[in-house]
CHARMM-style PDB file with segment names, atoms N, HN, CA, C and O in Angstrom:
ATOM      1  N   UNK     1     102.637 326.123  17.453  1.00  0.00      PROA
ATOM      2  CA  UNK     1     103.049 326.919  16.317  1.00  0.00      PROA
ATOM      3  C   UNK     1     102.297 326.418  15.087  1.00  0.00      PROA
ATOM      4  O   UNK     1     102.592 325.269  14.758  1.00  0.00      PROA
ATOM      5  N   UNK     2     101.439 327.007  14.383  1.00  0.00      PROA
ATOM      6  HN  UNK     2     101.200 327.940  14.650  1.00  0.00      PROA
ATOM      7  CA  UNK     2     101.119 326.790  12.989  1.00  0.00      PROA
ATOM      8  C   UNK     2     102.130 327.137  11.924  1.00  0.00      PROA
ATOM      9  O   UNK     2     102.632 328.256  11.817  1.00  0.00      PROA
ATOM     10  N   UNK     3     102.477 325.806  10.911  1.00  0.00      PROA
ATOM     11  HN  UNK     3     102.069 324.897  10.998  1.00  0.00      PROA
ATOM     12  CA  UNK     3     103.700 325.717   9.829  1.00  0.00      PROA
ATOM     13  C   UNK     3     102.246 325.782   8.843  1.00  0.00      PROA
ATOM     14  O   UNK     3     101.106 325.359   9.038  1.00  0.00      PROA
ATOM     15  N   UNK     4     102.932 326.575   7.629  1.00  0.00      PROA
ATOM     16  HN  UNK     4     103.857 326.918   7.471  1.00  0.00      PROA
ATOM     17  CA  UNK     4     102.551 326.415   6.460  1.00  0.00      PROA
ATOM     18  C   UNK     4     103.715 325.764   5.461  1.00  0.00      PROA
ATOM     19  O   UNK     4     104.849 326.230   5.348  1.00  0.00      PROA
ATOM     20  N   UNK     5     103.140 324.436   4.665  1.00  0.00      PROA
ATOM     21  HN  UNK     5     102.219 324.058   4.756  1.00  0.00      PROA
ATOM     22  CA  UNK     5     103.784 323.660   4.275  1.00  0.00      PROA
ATOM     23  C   UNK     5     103.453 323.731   2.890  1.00  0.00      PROA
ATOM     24  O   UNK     5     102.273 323.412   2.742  1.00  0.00      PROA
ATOM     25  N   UNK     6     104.006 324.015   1.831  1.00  0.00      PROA
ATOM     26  HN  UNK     6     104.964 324.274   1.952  1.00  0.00      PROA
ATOM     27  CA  UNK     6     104.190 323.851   0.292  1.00  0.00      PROA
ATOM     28  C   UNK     6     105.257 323.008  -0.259  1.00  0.00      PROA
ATOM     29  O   UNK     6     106.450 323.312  -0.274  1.00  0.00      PROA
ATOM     30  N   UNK     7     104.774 321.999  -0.680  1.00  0.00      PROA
ATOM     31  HN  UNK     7     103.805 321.752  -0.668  1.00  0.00      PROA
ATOM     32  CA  UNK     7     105.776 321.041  -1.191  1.00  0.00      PROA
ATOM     33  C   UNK     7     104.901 320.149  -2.269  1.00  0.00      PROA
ATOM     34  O   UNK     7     104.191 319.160  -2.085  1.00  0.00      PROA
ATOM     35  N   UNK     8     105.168 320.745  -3.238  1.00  0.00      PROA
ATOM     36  HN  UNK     8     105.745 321.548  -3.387  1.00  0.00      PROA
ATOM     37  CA  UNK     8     103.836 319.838  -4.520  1.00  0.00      PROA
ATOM     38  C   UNK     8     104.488 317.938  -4.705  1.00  0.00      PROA
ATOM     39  O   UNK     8     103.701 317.146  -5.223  1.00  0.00      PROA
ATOM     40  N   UNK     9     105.593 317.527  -4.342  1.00  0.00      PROA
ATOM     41  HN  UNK     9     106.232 318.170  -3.921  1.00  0.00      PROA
ATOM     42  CA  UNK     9     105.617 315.875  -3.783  1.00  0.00      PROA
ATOM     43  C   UNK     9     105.120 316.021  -2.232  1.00  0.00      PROA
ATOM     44  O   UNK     9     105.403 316.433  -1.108  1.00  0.00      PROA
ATOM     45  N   UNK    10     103.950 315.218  -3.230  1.00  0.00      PROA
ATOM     46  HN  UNK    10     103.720 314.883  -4.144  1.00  0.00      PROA
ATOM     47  CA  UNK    10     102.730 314.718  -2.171  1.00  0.00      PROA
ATOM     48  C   UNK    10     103.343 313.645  -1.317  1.00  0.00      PROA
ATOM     49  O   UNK    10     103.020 313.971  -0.174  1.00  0.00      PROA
ATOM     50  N   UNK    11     104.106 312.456  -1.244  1.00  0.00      PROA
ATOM     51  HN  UNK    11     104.368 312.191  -2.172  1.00  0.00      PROA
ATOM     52  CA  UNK    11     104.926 311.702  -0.860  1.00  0.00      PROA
ATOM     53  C   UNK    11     105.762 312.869   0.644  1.00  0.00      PROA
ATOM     54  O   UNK    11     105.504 312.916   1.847  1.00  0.00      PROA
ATOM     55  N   UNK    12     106.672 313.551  -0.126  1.00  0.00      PROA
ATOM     56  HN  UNK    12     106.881 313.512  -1.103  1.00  0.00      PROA
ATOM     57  CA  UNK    12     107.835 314.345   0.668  1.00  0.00      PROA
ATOM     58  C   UNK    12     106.819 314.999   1.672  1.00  0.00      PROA
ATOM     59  O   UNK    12     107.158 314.898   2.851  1.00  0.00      PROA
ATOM     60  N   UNK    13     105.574 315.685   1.411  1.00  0.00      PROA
ATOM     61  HN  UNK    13     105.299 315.767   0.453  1.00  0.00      PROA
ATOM     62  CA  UNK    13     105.436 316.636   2.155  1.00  0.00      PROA
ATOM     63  C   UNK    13     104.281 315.863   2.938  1.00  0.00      PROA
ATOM     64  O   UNK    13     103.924 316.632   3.830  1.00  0.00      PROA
ATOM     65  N   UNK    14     103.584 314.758   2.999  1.00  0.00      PROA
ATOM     66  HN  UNK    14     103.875 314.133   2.275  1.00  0.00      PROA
ATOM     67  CA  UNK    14     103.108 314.075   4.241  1.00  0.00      PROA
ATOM     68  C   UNK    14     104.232 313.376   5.215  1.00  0.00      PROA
ATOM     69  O   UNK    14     104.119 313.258   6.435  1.00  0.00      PROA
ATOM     70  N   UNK    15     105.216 312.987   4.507  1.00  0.00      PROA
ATOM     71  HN  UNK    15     105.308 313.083   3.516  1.00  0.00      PROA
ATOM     72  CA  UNK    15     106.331 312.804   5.278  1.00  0.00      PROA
ATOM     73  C   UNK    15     106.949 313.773   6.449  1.00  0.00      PROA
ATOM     74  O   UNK    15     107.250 313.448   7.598  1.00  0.00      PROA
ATOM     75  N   UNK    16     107.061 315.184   5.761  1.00  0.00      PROA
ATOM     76  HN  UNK    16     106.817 315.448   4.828  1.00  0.00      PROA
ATOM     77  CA  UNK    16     107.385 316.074   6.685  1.00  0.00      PROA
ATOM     78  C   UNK    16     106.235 316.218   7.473  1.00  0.00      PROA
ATOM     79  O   UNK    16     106.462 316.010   8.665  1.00  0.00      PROA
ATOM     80  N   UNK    17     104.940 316.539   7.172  1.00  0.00      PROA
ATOM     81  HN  UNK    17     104.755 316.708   6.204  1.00  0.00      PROA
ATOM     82  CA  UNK    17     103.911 317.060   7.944  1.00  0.00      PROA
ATOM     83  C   UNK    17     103.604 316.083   9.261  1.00  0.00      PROA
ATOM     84  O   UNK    17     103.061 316.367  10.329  1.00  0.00      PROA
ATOM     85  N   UNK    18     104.062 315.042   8.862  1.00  0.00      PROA
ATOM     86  HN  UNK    18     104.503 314.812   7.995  1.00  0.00      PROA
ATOM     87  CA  UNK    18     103.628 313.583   9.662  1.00  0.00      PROA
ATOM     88  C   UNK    18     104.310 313.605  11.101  1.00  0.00      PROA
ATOM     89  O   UNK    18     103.880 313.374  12.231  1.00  0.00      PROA
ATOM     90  N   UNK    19     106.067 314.133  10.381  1.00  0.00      PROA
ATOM     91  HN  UNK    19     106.416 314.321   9.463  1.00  0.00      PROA
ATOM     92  CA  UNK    19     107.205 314.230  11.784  1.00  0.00      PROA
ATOM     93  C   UNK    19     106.622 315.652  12.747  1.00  0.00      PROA
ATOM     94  O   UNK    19     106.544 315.771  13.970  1.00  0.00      PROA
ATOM     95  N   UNK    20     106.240 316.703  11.557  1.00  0.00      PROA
ATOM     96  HN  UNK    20     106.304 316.606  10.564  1.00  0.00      PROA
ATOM     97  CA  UNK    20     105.881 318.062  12.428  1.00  0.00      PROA
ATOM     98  C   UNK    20     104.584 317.851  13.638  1.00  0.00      PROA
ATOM     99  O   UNK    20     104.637 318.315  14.777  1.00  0.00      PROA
ATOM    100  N   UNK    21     103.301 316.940  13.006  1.00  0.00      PROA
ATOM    101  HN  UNK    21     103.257 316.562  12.081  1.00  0.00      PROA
ATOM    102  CA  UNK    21     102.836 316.977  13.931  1.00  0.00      PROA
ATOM    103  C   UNK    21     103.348 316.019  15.373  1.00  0.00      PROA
ATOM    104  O   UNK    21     103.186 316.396  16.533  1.00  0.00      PROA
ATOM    105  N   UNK    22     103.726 315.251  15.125  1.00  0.00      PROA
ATOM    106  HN  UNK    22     103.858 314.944  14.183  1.00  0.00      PROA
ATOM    107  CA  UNK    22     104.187 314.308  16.028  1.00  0.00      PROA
ATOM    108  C   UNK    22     104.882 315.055  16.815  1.00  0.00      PROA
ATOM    109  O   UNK    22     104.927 314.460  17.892  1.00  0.00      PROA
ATOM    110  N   UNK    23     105.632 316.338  16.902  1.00  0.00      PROA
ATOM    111  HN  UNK    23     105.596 316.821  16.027  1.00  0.00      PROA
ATOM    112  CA  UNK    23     106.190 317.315  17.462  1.00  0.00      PROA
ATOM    113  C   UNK    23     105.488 318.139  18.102  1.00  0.00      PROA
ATOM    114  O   UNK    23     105.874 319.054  18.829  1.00  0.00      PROA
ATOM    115  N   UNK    24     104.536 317.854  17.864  1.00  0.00      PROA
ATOM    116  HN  UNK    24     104.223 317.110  17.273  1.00  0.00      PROA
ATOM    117  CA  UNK    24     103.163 319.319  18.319  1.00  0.00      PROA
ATOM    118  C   UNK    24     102.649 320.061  17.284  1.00  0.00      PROA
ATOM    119  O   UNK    24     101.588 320.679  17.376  1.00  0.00      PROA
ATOM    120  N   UNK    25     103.348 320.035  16.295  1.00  0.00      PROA
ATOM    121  HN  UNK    25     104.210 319.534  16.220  1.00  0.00      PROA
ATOM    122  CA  UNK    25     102.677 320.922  15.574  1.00  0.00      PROA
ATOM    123  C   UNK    25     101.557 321.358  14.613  1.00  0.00      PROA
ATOM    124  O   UNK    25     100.959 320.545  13.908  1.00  0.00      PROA
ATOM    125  N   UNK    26     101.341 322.464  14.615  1.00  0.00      PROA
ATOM    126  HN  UNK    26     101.827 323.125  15.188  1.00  0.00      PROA
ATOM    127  CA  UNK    26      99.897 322.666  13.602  1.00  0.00      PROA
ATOM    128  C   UNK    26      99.925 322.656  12.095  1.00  0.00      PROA
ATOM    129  O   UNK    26      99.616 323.706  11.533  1.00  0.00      PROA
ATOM    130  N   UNK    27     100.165 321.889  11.564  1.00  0.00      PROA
ATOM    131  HN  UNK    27     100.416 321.036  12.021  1.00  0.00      PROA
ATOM    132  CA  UNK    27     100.671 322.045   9.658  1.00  0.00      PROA
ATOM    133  C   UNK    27      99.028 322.163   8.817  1.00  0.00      PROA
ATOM    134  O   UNK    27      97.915 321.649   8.924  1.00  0.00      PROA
ATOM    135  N   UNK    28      99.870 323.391   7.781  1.00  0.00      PROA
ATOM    136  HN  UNK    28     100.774 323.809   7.694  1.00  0.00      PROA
ATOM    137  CA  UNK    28      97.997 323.248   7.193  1.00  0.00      PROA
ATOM    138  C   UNK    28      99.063 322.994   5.941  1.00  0.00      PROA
ATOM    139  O   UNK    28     100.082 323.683   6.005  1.00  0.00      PROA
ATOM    140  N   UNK    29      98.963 322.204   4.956  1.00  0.00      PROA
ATOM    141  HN  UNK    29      98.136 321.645   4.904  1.00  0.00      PROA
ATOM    142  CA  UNK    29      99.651 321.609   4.170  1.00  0.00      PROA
ATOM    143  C   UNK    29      98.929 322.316   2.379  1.00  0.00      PROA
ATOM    144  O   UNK    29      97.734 322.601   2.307  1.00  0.00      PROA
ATOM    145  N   UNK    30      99.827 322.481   1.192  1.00  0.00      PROA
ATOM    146  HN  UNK    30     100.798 322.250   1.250  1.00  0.00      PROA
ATOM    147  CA  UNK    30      99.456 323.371   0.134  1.00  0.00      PROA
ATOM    148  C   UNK    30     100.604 322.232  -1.148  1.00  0.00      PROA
ATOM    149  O   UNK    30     101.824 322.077  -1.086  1.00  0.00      PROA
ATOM    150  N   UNK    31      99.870 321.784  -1.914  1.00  0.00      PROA
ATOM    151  HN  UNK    31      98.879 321.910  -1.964  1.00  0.00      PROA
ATOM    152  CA  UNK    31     100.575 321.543  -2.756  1.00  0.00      PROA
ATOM    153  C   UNK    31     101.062 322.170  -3.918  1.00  0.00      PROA
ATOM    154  O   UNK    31     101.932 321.499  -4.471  1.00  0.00      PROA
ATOM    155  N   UNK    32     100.696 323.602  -4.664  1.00  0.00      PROA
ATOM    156  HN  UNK    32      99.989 324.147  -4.215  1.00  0.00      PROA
ATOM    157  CA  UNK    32     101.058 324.203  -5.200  1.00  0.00      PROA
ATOM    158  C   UNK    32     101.503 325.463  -4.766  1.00  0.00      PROA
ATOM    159  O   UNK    32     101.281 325.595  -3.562  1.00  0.00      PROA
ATOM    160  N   UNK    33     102.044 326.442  -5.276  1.00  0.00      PROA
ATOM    161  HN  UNK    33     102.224 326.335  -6.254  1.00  0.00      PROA
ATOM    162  CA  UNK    33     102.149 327.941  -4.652  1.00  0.00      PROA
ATOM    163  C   UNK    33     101.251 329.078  -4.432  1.00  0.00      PROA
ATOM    164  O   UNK    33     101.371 330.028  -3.659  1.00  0.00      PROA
ATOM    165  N   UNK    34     100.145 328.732  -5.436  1.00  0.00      PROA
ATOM    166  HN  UNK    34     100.047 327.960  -6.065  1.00  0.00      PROA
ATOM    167  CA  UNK    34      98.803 329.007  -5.162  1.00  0.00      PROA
ATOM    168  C   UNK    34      98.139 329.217  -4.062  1.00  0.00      PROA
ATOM    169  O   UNK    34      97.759 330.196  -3.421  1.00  0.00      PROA
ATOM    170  N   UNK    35      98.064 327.691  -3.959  1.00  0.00      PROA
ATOM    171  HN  UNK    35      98.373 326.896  -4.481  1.00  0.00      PROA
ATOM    172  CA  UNK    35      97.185 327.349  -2.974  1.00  0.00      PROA
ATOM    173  C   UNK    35      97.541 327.912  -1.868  1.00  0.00      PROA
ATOM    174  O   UNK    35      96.931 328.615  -1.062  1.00  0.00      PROA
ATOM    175  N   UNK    36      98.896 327.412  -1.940  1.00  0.00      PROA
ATOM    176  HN  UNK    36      99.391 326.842  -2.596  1.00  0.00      PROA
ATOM    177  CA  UNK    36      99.831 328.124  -0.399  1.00  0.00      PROA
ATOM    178  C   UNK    36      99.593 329.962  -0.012  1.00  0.00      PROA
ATOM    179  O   UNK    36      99.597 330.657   1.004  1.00  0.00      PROA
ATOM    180  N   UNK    37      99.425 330.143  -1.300  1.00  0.00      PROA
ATOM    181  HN  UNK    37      99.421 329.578  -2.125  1.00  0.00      PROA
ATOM    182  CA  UNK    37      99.604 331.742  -0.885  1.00  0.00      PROA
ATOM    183  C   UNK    37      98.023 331.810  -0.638  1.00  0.00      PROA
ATOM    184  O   UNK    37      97.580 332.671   0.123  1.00  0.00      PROA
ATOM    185  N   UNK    38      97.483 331.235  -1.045  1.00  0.00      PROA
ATOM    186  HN  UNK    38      97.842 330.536  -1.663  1.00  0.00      PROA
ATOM    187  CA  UNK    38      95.606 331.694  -0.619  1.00  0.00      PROA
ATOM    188  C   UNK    38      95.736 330.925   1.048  1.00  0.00      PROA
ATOM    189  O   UNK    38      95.184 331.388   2.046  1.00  0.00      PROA
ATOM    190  N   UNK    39      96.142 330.332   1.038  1.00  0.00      PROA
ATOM    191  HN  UNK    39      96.590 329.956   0.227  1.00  0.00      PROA
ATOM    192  CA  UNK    39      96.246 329.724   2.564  1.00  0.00      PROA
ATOM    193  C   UNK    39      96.752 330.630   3.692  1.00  0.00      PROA
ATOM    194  O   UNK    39      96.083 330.827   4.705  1.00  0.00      PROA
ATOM    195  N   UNK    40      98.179 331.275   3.442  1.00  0.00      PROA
ATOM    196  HN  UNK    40      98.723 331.115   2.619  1.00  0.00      PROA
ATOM    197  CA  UNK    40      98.632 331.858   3.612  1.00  0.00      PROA
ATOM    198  C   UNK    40      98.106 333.532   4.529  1.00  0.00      PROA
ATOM    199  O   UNK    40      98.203 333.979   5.671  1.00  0.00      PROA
ATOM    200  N   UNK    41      97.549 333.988   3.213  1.00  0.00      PROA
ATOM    201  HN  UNK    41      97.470 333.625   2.285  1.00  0.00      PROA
ATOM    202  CA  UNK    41      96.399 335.469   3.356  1.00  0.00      PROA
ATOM    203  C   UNK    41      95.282 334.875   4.247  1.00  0.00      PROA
ATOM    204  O   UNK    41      94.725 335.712   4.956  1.00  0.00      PROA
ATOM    205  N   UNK    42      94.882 333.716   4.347  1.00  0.00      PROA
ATOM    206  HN  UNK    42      95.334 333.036   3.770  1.00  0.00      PROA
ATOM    207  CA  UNK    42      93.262 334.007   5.254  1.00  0.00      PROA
ATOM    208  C   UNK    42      93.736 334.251   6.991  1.00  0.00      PROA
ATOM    209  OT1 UNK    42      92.873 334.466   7.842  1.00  0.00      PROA
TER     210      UNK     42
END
């Protein structure tokens, strides 16, 4: 499964991304809402 992850604490959200992959999963990680939404659309 690919997660898209927005969480601008950089701290919190390698934390989460760290447990997701360790789960299997595919995280493409966005620290603003921006970014996330251009991430998002491609």
């Amino acid at each position: 499964m690919k997660i898209l992850l927005i969480e601008d604490e950089v701290r919190v959200s390698s934390f989460i991304k760290k447990g997701l992959e360790e789960q299997g999963e595919e995280v493409m990680q966005a620290f603003d809402g921006q970014t996330g939404l251009n991430l998002a659309c491609q």
